[in-house]
N, C-alpha and C positions, 0 to 999 in steps of 0.2 A: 695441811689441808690441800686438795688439790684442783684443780681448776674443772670446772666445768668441761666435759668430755673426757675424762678420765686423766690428764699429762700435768703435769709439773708447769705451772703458767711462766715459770721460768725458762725453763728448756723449750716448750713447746714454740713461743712466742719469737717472732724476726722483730718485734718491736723494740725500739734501742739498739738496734746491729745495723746502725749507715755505716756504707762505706767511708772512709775517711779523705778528704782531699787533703793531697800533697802541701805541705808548707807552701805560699808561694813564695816566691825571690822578691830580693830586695824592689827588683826592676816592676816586676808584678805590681806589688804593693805601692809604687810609686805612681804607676801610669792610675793605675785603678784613683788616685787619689786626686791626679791632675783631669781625670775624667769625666769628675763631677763638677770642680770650679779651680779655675784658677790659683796657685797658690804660689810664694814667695819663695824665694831659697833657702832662707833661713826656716820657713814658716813648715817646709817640706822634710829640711832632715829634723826638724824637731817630731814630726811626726812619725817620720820612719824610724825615727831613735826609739820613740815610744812604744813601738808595733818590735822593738826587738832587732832593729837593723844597726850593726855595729856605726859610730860616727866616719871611719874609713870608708864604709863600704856603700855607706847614703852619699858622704859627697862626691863619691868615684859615681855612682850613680845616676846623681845630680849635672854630672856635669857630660855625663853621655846623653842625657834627654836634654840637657838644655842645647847642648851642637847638635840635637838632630829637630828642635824647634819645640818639644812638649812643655818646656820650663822655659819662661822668658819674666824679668822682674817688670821688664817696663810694661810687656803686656798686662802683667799681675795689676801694676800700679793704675794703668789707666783702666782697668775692672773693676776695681774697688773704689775710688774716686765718682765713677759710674753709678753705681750701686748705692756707695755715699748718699750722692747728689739726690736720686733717682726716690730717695726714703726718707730725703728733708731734713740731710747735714748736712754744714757747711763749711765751708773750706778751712775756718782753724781747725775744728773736729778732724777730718778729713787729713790734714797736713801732719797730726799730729798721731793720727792711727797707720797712716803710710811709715813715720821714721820707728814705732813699737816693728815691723817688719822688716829690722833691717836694711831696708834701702837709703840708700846714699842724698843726699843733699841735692844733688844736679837729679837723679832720677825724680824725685820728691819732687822739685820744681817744672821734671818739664812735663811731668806726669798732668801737675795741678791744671801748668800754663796750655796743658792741648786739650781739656777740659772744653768745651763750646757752648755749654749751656748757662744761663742768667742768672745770678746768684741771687738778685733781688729780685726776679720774678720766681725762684725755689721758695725764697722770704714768704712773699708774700701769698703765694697759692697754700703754706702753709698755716698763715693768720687767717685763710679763710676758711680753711679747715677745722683749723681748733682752738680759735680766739674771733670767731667772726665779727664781736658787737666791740673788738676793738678801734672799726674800720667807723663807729658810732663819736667820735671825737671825745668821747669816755677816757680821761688821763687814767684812772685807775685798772679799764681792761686795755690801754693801752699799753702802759706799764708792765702789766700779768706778760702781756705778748709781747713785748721786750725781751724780757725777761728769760723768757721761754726760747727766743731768739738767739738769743745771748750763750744761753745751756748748751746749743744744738752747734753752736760754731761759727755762726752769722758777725761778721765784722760791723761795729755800730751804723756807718755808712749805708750798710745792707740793711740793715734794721730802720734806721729811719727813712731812707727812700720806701720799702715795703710797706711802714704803716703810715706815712703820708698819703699814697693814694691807694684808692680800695681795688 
């Protein structure tokens, strides 16, 4: 059967004929990945291993974007810490999704320790958010928001200064 106007809706048709873009390079692939957000060393050639970049050739990669400043772990760690914090996790959570990334022990520490922001004031704008009527002297929504504290990464300290005052 053939196509409306007389031709072969196959042949006639440039629909389905894009041009094709060239593979890009490992380096490509890389930057394009540090473009969006921040990423780890380890976190980065797992990706470009994935996308088909041999492990030679990501960490040869890796380690030309990191001397020319695109790839840095400490800036990584204090991004994600950032973000952590900024989404009402708290520093075990936080400490403990930094060392899944490969980073080292002193990074992970001084990552946390140049952190600026209040952990029991993160606490508690969180209990007002989504346990408000715990701030009600309610032991059992106090508890619920313990609790819930407790999930996110909040050290007990943080957690009771938070829900002692509203």
């Amino acid at each position: 059967m053939s196509a409306p106007g007389g031709g072969d809706a196959a042949s006639s048709s440039s629909v389905g004929q894009r041009r094709r873009r060239p593979e890009p390079s490992p380096t490509q692939r890389a930057l394009g990945l540090l473009t969006r957000r921040e990423h780890s060393r380890q976190e980065l050639t797992r990706k470009l291993q994935q996308r088909g970049v041999a492990s030679a050739d990501a960490a040869a990669v890796i380690d030309k974007l990191a001397s020319a400043g695109w790839q840095n772990d400490a800036r990584f760690a204090e991004s994600l810490v950032r973000n952590r914090a900024n989404s009402g996790y708290g520093p075990a959570f936080i400490h403990a999704e930094l060392k899944t990334h490969g980073l080292g022990s002193e990074a992970v520490a001084i990552a946390m320790d140049s952190f600026e922001g209040n952990w029991v004031e993160i606490a508690r704008d969180l209990i007002r958010r989504r346990h408000p009527q715990a701030f009600t002297g309610n032991r059992d929504t106090q508890r619920k928001a313990a609790d819930f504290l407790l999930r996110r990464g909040f050290a007990m300290d943080h957690v009771r200064a938070a829900i002692g005052h509203p």
